[in-house]
C-alpha positions in Angstrom: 103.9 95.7 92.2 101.2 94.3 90.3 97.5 95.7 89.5 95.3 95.5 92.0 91.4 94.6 92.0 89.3 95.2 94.7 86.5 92.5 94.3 83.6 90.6 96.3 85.1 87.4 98.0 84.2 83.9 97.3 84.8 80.3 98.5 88.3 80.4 97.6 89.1 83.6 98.9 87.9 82.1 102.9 91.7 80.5 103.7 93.8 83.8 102.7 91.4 86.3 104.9 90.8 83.9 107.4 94.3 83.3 107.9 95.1 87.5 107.6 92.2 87.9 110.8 94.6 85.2 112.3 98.1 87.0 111.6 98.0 89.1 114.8 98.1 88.4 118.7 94.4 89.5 118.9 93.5 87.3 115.8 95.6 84.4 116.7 93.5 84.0 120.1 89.6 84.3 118.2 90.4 82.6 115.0 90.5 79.0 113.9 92.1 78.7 110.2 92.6 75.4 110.6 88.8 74.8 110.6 87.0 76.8 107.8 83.2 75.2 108.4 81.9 78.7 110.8 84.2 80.5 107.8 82.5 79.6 104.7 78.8 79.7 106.7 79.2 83.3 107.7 80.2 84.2 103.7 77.1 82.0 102.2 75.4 84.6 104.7 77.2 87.6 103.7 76.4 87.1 100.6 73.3 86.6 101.3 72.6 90.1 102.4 72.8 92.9 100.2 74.0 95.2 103.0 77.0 92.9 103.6 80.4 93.7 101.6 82.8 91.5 101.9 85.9 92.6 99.7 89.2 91.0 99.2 92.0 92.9 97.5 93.9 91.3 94.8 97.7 91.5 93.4 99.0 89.1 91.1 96.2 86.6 91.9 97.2 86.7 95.7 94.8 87.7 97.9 96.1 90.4 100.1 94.0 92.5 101.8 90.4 92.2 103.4 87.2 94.0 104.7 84.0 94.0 105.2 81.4 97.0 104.6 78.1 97.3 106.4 75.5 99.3 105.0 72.8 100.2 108.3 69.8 102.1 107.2 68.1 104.2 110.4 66.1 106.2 111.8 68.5 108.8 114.0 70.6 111.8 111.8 67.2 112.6 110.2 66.8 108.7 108.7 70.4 108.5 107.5 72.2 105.6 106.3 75.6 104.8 107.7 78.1 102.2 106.5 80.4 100.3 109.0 84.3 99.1 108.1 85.2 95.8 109.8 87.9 93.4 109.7 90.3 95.4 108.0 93.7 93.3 107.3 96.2 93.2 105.0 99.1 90.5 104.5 102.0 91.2 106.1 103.8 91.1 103.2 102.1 94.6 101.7 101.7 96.4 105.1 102.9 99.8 104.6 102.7 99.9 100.9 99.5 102.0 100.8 97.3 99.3 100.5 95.4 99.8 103.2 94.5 103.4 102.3 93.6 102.2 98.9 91.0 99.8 100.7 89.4 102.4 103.2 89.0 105.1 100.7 87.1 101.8 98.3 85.2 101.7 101.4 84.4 105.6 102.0 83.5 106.0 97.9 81.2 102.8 97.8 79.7 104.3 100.5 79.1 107.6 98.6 77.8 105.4 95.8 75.1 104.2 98.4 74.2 107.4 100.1 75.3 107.2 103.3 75.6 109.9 105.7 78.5 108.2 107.8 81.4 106.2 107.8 82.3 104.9 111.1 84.7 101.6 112.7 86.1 100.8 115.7 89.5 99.3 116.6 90.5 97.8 118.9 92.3 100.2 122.1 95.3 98.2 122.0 95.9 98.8 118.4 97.7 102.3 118.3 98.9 101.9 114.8 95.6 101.3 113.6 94.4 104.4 115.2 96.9 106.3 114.1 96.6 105.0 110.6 92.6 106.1 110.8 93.1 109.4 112.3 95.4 110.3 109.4 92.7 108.9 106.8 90.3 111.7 108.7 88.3 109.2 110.9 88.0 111.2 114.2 87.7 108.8 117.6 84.5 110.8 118.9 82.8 107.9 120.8 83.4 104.9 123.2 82.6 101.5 122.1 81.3 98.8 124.5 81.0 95.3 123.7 79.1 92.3 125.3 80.1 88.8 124.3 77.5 86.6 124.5 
């Protein structure tokens, strides 16, 4: 296997993670690769906002891995700041090779770098080797998540 280089995504990056959010029965049903306009708007405002990091993971010039890193300043823990991992995918073809781990623990050290207090995510209940795959990186499932779609 090649070097890898975990970098900011750009333009070109959109097809490859969009169609990784696709490559899965939950992602095939709420994604749309065939249309990247909603895509490419949501990445001119990621990058935007200098909370929002949106990471691709690179091999050989193939994007292969994805995910995005929220940094929430608050009020609650005493004003700390937490940092929230989302849409965390990686191409089938790597799954299993430690990539993944390589991507969370980018995640839990940029987080350092920024002072945060917390790491947290959520996955979805129906993904059990996800949760397995967290609980072994040291992520502990101490809260229930509730979502509205609107």
């Amino acid at each position: 296997m090649g070097d890898l280089e975990i970098r900011p995504a750009v333009t070109d990056d959109v097809p490859a993670i969009v169609a990784m959010l696709a490559d899965d029965p939950l992602g095939a049903q709420r994604e749309s690769p065939d249309d990247l306009t909603p895509y490419l708007a949501a990445l001119e405002r990621l990058s935007d906002d200098p909370n929002q990091n949106l990471v691709v993971a690179v091999r050989d010039g193939r994007v292969v891995g994805t995910l995005q890193l929220t940094i929430i300043p608050g009020l609650s823990r005493k004003g700390a700041t937490r940092s929230v991992i989302e849409g965390v995918r990686i191409h089938a073809d790597e799954r299993g090779s430690g990539l993944g781990t390589k991507l969370i623990h980018w995640a839990i050290d940029e987080s350092r770098r920024q002072n945060c207090q917390l790491v947290q995510l959520t996955s979805d209940a129906t993904r059990t080797d996800a949760r397995r795959f967290y609980e072994r990186l040291g992520f502990e499932a101490s809260h229930v998540g509730f979502k509205l779609p609107l």
